[in-house]
VOBA-1610 file (N, C-alpha, C; in pm, whole numbers, padded with zeros to 5 digits, always signed):
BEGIN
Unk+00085-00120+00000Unk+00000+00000+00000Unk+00088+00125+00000Unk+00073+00240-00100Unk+00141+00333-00114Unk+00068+00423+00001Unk+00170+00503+00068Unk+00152+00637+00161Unk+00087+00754+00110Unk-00060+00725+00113Unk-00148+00831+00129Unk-00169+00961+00133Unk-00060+00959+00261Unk-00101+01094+00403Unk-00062+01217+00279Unk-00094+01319+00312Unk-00053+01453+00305Unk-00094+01529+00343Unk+00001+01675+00357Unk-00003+01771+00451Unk-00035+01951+00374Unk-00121+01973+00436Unk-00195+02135+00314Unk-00172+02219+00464Unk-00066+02334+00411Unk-00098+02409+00559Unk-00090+02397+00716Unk+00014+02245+00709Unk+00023+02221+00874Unk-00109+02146+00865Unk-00186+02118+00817Unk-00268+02070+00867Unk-00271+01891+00780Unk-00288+01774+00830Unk-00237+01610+00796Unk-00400+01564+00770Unk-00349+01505+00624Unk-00465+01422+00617Unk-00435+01286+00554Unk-00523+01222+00611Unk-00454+01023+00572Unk-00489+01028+00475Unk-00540+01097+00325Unk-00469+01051+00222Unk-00523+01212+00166Unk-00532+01215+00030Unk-00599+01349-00068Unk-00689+01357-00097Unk-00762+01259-00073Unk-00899+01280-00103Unk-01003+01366-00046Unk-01103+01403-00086Unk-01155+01543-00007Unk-01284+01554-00089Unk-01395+01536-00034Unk-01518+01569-00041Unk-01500+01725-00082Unk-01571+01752-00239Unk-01580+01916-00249Unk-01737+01968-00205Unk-01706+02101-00179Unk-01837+02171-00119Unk-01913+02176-00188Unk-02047+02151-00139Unk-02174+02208-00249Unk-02215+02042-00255Unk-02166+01934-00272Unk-02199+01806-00277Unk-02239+01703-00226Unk-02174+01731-00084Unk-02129+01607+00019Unk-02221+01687+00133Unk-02312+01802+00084Unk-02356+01835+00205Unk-02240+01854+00340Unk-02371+01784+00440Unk-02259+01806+00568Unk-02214+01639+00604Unk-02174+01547+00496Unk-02156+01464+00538Unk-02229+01365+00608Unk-02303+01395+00655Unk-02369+01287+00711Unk-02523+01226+00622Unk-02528+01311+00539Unk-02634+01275+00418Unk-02583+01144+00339Unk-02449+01110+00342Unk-02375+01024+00273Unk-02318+00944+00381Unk-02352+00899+00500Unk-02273+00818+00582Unk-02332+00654+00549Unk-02453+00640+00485Unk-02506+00564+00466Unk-02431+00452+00331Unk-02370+00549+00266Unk-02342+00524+00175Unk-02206+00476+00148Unk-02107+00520+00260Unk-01973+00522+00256Unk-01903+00518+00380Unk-01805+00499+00423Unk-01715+00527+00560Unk-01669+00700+00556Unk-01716+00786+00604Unk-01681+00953+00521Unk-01576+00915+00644Unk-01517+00834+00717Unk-01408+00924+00802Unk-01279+00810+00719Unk-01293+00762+00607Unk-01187+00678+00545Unk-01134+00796+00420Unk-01249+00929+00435Unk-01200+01008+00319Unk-01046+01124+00391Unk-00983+01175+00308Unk-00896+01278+00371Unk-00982+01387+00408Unk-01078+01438+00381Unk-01151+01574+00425Unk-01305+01583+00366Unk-01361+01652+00412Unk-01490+01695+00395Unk-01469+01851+00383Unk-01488+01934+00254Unk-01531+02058+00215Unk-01651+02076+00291Unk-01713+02080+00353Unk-01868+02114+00383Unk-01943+02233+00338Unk-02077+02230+00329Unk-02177+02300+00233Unk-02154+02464+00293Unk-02140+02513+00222Unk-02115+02670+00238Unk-02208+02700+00285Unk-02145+02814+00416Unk-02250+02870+00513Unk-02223+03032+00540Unk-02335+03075+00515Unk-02368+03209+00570Unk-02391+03278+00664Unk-02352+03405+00734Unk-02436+03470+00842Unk-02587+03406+00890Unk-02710+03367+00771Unk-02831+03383+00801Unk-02881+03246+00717Unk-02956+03198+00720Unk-03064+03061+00673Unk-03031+03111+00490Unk-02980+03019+00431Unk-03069+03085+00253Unk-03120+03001+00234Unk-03248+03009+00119Unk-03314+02918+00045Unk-03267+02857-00047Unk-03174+02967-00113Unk-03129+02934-00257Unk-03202+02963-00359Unk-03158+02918-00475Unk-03264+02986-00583Unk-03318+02884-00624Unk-03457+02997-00667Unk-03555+02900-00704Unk-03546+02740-00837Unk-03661+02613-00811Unk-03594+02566-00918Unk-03693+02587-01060Unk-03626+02533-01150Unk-03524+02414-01182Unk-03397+02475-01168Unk-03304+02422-01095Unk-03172+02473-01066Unk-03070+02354-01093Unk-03102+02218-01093Unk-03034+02120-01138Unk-03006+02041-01272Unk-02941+02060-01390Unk-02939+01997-01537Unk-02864+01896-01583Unk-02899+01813-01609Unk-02795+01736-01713Unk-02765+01772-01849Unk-02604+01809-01836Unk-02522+01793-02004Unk-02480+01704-02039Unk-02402+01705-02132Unk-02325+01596-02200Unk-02200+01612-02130Unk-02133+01485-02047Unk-02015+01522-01955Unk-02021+01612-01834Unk-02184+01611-01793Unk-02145+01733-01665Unk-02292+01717-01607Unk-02286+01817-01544Unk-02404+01868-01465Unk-02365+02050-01463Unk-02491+02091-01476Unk-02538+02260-01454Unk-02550+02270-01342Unk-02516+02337-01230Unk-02609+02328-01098Unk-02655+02502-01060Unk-02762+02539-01016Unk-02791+02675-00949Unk-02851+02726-00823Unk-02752+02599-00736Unk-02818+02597-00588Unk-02836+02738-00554Unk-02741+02835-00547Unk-02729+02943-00489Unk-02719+02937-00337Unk-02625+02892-00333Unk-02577+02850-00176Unk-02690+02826-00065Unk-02775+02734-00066Unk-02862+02693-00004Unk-02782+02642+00129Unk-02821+02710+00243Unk-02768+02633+00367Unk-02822+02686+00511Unk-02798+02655+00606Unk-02933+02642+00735Unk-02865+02725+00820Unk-02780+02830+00775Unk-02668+02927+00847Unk-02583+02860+00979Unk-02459+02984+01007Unk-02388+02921+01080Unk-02420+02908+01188Unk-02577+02988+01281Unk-02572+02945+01378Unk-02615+02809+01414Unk-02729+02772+01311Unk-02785+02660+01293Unk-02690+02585+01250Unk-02589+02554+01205Unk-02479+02503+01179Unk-02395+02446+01265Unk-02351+02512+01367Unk-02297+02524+01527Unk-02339+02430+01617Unk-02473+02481+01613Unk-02588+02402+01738Unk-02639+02285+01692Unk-02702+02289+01561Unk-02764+02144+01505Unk-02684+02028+01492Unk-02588+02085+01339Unk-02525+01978+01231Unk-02417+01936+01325Unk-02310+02013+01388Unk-02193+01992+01385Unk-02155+01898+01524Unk-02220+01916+01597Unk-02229+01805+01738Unk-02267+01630+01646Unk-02295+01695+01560Unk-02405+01555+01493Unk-02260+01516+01384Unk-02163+01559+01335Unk-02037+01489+01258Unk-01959+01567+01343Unk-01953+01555+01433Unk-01800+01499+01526Unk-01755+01377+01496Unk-01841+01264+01476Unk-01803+01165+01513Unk-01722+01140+01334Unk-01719+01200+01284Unk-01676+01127+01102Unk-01525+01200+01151Unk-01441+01054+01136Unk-01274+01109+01171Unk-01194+01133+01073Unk-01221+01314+01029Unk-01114+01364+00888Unk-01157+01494+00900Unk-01081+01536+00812Unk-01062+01700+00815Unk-01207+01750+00778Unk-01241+01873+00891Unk-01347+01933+00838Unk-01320+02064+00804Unk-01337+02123+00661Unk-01303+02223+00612Unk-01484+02322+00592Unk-01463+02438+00688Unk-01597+02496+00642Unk-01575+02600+00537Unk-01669+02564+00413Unk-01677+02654+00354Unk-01765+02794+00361Unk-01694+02898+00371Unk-01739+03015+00390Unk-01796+03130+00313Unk-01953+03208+00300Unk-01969+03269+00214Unk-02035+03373+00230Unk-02084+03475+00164Unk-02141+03575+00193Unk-02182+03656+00100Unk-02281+03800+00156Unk-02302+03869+00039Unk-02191+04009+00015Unk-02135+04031+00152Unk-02044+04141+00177Unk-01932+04073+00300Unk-01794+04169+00268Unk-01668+04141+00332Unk-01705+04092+00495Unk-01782+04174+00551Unk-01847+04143+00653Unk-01912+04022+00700Unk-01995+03966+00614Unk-02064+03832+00649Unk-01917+03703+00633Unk-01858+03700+00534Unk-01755+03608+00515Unk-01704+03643+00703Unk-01655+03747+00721Unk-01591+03752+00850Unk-01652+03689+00987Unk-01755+03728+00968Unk-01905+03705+01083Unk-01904+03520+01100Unk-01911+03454+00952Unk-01881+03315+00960Unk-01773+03276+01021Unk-01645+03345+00989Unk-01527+03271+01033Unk-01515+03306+01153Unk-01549+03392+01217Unk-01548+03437+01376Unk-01642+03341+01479Unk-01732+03318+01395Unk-01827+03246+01438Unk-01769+03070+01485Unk-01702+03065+01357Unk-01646+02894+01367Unk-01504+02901+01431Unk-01410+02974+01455Unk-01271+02997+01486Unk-01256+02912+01605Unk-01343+02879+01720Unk-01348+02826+01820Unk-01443+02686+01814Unk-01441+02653+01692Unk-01548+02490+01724Unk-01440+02399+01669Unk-01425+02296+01638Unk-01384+02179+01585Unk-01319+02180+01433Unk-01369+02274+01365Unk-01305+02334+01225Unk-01187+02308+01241Unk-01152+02233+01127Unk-00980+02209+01086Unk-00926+02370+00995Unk-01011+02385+00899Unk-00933+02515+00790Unk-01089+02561+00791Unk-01079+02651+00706Unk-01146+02740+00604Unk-01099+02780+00479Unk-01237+02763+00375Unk-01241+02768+00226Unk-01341+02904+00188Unk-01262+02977+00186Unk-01342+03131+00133Unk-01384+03116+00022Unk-01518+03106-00002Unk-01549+03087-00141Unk-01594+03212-00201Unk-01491+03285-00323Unk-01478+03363-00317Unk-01545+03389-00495Unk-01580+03218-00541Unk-01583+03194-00679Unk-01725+03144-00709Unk-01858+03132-00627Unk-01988+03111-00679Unk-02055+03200-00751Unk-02079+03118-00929Unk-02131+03188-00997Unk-02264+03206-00979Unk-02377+03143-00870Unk-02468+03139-00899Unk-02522+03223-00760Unk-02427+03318-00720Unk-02552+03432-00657Unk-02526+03547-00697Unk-02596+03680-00673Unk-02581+03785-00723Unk-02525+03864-00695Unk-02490+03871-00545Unk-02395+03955-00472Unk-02339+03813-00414Unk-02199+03860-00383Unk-02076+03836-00327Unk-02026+03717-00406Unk-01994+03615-00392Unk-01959+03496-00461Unk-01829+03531-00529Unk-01846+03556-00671Unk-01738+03526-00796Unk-01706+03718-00755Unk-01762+03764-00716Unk-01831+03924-00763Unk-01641+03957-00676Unk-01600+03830-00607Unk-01479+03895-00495Unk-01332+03827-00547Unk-01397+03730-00643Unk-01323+03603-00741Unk-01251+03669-00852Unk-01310+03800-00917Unk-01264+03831-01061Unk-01187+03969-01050Unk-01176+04045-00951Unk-01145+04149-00977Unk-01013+04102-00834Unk-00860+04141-00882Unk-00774+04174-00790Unk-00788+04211-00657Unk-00771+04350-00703Unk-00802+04440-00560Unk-00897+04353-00502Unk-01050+04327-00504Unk-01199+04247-00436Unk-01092+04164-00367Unk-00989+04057-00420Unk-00961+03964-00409Unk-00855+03962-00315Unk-00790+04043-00284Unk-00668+04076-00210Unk-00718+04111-00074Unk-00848+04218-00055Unk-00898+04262+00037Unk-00972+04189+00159Unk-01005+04078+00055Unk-01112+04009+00120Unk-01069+03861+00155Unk-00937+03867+00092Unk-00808+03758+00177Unk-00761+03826+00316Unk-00709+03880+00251Unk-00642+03964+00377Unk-00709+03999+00527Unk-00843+04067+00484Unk-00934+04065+00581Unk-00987+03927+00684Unk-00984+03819+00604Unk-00997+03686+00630Unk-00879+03640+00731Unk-00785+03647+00682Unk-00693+03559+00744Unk-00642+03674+00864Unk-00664+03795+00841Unk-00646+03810+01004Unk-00729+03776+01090Unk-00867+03794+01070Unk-00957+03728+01196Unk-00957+03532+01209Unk-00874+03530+01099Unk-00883+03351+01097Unk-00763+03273+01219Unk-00858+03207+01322Unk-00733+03119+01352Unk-00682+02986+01327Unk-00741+02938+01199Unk-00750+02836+01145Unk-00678+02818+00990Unk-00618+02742+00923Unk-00541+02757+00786Unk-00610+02843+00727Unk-00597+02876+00614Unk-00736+02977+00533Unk-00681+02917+00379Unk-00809+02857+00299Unk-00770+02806+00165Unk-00898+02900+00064Unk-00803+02940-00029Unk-00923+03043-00114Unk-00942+03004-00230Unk-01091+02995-00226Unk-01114+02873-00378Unk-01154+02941-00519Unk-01114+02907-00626Unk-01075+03034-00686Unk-01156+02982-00827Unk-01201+03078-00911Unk-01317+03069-00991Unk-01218+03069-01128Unk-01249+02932-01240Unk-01206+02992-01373Unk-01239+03067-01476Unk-01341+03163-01440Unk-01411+03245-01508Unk-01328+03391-01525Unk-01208+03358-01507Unk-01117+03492-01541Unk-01010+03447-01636Unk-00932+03565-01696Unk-00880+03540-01782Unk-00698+03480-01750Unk-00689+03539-01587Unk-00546+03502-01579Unk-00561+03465-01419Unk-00568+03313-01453Unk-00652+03256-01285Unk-00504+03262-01185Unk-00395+03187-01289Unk-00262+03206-01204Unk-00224+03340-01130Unk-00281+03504-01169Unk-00265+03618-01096Unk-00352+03625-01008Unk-00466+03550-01007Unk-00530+03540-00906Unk-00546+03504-00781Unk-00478+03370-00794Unk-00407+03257-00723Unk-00253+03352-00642Unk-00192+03420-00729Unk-00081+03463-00705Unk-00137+03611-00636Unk-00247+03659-00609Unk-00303+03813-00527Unk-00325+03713-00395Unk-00389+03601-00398Unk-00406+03530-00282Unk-00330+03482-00246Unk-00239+03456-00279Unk-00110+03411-00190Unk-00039+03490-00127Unk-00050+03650-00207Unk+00017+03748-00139Unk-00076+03795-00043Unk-00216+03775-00038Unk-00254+03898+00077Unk-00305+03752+00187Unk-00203+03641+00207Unk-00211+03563+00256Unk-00301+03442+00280Unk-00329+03365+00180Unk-00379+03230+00164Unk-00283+03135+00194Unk-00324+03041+00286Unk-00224+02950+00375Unk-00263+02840+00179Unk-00386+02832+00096Unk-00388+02728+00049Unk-00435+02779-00062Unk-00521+02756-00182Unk-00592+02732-00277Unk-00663+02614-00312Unk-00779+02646-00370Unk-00842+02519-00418Unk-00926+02598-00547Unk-00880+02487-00696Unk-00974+02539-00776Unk-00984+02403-00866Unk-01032+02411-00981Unk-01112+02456-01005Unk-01279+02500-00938Unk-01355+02595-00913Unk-01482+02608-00862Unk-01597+02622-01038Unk-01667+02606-01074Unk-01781+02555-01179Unk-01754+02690-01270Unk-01776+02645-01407Unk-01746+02722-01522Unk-01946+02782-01546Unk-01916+02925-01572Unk-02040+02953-01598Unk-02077+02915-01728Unk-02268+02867-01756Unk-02251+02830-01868Unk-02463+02853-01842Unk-02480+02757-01931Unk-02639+02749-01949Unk-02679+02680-02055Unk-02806+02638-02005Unk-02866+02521-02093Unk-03016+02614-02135Unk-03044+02535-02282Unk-03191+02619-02303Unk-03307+02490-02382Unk-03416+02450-02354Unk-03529+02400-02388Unk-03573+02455-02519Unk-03499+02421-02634Unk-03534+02462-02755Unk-03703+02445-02820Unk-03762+02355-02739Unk-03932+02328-02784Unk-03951+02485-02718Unk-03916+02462-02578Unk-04063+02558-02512Unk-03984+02721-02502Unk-03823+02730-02559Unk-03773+02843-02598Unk-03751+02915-02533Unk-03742+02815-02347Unk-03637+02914-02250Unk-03558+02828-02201Unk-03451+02891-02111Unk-03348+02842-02024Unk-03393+02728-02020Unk-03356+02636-01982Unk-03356+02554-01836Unk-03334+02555-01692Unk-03262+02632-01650Unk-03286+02652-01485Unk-03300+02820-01484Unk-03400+02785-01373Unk-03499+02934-01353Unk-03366+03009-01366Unk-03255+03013-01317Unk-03171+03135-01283Unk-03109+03136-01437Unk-03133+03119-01536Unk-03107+03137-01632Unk-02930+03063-01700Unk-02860+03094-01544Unk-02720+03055-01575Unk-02681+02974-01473Unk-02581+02842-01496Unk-02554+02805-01378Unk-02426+02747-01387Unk-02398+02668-01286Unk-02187+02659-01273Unk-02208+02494-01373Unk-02140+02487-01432Unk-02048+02388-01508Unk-01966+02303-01468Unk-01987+02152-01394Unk-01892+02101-01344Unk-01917+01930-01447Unk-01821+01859-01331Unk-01830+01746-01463Unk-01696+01686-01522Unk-01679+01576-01603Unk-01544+01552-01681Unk-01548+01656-01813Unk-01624+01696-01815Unk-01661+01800-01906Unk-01552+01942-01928Unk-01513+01974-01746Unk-01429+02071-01753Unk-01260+02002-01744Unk-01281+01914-01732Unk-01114+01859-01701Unk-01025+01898-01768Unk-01031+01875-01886Unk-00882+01943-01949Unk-00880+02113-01906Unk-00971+02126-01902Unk-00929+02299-01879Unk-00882+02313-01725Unk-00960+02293-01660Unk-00932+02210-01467Unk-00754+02208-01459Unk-00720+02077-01522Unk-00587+02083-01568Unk-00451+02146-01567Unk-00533+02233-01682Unk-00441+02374-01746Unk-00441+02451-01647Unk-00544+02497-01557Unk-00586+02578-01498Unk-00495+02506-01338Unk-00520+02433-01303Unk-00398+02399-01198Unk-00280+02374-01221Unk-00224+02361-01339Unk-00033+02403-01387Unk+00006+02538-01422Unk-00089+02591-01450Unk-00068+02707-01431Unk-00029+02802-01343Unk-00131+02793-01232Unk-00139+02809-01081Unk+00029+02717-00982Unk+00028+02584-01017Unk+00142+02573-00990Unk+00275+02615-01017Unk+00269+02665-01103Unk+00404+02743-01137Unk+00384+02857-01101Unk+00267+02928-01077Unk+00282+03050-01035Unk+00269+03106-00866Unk+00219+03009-00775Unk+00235+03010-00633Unk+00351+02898-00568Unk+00370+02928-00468Unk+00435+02845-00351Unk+00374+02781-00244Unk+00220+02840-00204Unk+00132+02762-00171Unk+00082+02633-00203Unk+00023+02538-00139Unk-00051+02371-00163Unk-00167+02488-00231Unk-00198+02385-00347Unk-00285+02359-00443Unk-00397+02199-00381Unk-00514+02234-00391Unk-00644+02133-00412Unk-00683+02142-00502Unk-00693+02041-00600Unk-00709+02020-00748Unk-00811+01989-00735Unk-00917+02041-00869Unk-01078+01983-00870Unk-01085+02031-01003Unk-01226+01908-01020Unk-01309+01924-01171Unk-01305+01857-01288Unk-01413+01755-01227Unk-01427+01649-01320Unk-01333+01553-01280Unk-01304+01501-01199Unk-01215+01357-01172Unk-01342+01293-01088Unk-01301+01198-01152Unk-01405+01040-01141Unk-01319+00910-01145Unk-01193+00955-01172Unk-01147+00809-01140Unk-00997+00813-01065Unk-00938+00754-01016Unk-00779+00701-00967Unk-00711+00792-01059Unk-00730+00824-01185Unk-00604+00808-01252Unk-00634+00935-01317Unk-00792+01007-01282Unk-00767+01157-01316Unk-00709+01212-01158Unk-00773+01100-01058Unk-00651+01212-00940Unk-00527+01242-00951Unk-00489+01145-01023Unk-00254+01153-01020Unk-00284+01231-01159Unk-00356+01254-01265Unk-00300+01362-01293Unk-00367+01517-01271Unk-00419+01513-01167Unk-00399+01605-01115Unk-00331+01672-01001Unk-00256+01574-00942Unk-00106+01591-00855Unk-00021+01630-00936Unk+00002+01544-01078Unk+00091+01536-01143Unk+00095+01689-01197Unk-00043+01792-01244Unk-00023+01917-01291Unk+00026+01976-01164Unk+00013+01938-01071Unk+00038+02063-00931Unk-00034+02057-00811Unk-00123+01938-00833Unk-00248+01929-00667Unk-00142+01845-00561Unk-00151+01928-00471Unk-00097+01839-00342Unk-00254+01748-00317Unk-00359+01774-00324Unk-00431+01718-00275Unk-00587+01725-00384Unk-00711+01691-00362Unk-00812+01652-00507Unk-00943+01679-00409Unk-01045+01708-00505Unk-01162+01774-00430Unk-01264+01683-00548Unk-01365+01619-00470Unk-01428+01511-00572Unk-01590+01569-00586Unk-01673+01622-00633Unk-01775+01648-00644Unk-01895+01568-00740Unk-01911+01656-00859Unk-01993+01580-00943Unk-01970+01434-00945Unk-01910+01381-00941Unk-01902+01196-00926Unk-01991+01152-00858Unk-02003+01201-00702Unk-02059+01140-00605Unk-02221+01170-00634Unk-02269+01271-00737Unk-02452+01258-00749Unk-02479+01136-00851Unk-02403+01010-00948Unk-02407+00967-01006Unk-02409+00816-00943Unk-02302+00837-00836Unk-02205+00765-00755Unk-02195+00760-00564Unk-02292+00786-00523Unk-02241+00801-00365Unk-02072+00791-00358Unk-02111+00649-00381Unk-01950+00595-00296Unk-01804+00609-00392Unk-01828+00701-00490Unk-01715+00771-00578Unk-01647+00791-00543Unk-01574+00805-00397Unk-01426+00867-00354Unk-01411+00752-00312Unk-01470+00640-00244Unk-01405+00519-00193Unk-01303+00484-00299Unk-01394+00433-00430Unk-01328+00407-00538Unk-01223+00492-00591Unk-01217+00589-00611Unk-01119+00660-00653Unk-01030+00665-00594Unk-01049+00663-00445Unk-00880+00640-00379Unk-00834+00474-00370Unk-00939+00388-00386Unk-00855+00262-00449Unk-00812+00276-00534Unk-00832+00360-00647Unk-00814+00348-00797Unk-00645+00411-00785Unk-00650+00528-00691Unk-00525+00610-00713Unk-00399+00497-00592Unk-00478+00451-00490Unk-00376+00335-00458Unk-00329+00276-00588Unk-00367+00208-00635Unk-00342+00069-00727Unk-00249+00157-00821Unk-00311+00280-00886Unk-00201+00367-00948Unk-00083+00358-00901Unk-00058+00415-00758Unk+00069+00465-00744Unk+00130+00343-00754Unk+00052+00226-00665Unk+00180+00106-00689Unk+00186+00020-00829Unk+00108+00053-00903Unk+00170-00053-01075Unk+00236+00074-01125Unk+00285+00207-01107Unk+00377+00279-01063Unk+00488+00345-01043Unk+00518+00265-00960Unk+00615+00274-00857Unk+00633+00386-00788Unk+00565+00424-00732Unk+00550+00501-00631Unk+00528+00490-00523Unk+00613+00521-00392Unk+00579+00494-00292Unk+00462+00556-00197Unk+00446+00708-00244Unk+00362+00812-00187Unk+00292+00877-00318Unk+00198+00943-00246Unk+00051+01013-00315Unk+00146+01189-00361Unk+00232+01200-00229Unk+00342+01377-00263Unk+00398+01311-00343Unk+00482+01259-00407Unk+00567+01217-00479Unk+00536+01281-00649Unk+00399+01235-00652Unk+00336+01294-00781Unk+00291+01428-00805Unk+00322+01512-00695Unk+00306+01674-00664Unk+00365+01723-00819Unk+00305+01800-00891Unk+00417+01879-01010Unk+00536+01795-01098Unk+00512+01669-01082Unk+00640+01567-01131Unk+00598+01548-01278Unk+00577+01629-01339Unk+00453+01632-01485Unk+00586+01633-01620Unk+00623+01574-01648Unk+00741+01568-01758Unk+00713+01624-01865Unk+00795+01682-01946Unk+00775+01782-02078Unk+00882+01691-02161
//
C-alpha cells in the first residue's frame, strides 16, 4: 500500500482525497453510503451569516459530460450550523473544512469568527460562486476584491485559510498569485465554469436562474491547465478539482500541481465515488512505482 497521508498548511490528512463543497452536504447525508471518516476531508456545504433558500428551481441539469447546478448557496446558516449539524459529525474522523460565504466582506468575516473556536480544521473562502448575485465570484474576478477580502480573512482567521478560486477569469494564475500574497495559507480550484442550458421546444433556459456553474469531466482538461498554471505560479498547496471520477484523473492532477483533489460531481451519479477513486489512485501509485501520493506533486514531464 502506497503512503497516502498529506499535509496542506500544517494541517495532515490520511490521504488526498476530499469531499468538495456544495456536494457532500454536511456529510452525514452520505454516511449511509460510505465510511466519510476513510475520506482525507470533507469541504462542507457553504455557510452564511443567516438561513438561505437558494434559488428558485429548476436549478439542477444534465449535459453531455457534466451537470449545470444553481443551488445558490442553499444552507441552514452558521448558527444553525454550530448548534444542530456539527455536534451531529464529530463523530466522522477527517478533516473538516468549512466553507465560507457571503453577500459582503463582513458576512464572510461574521462566519469565520463564528467557527474559529469549534472543531473546524481550515477554512475555504469561497470567493468563486457563480450562482448568486452579490458576493460569490463578484470577490473572485477582480484583484483588488480579491486581495482585500483575503487579507481581511486571514487576520480574523485562527484556522489555515484556503481560497477557492473561480475559472471564469482570464489570468486565474494572478489570481491565485493576489491570494497568496494577501495571505492564503492554500488554494483550491477549479470552482464551476459559468454556462447554461436552453429548452429549444418551449424556448427558455432551463434553470430558472437562467445561468448556472459547469462542473463534470466536461471541464477537465481545462481544470488541468488551470492547476499548472497556478502551480508554477504560487508556492502555496494547491487542491485540485473538476471532473475527476477516477484514480487516474486524481494523479493527474497531482501530477499538474495538486498536493491534494476535491471530488464532487461523481458522487450525485455515484455516492460511494471517492471510496473508489482512492482505491483506484492506490493501485495507481503502486503498478507505478510510487511509494507516496506527494511524490506525484508537479512531477509532470515535458
Amino acid at each position: 500500500m502506497a503512503d497516502l497521508r498529506v499535509n496542506i498548511a500544517g494541517v495532515n490528512f490520511k490521504n488526498p482525497v476530499i469531499a468538495a463543497s456544495g456536494t457532500f452536504a454536511f456529510g452525514e447525508e452520505y454516511a449511509a453510503f460510505l465510511d466519510v471518516s476513510a475520506l482525507g476531508g470533507i469541504a462542507l456545504k457553504a455557510l452564511t451569516p443567516e438561513i438561505r433558500p437558494g434559488n428558485p428551481p429548476i436549478r439542477i441539469a444534465e449535459t453531455p459530460s457534466g451537470i449545470l447546478n444553481s443551488v445558490g448557496l442553499q444552507n441552514p446558516g452558521v448558527d444553525a450550523f454550530i448548534s444542530g449539524i456539527l455536534p451531529r459529525i464529530r463523530r466522522f474522523d477527517t478533516v473538516k473544512i468549512a466553507n465560507v460565504a457571503g453577500r459582503t466582506e463582513e458576512d464572510y468575516y461574521t462566519v469565520i469568527e463564528k467557527l474559529n473556536d469549534t472543531e473546524i480544521d481550515m477554512f475555504e473562502l469561497n470567493v468563486s460562486c457563480p450562482n448568486v448575485k452579490q458576493g460569490g465570484v463578484t470577490f473572485g474576478t477582480d484583484p483588488n476584491s480579491m486581495a482585500a477580502i483575503v487579507a481581511g480573512a486571514k487576520a480574523r482567521a485562527k484556522k489555515p485559510l484556503i481560497v477557492k478560486l473561480t475559472p471564469n477569469v482570464t489570468n486565474i494564475a494572478l489570481m491565485a498569485k493576489t491570494a497568496e500574497d494577501a495571505g492564503a495559507d492554500a488554494v483550491s480550484l477549479v470552482n464551476t465554469f459559468t454556462a447554461m442550458a436552453i429548452n429549444a421546444k418551449t424556448r427558455r433556459p432551463v434553470l430558472a436562474n437562467v445561468t448556472g456553474g459547469l462542473s463534470g469531466p466536461a471541464i477537465k482538461p481545462i481544470a488541468l491547465r488551470m492547476v499548472h498554471e497556478v502551480y508554477r505560479a504560487v508556492s502555496i498547496p494547491i487542491i485540485g478539482m473538476g471532473g475527476i471520477m477516477t484514480g487516474e484523473d486524481a494523479a493527474e492532477f497531482l501530477l499538474a500541481g495538486a498536493s491534494a483533489l476535491m471530488v464532487g460531481t461523481a458522487t450525485v451519479a455515484e455516492p460511494d465515488a471517492m471510496i473508489r477513486i482512492l482505491g483506484e489512485l492506490n493501485k495507481f501509485l503502486d503498478e507505478n512505482s510510487a511509494a507516496t501520493a506527494r511524490e506525484l506533486t508537479g512531477a509532470l514531464e515535458y
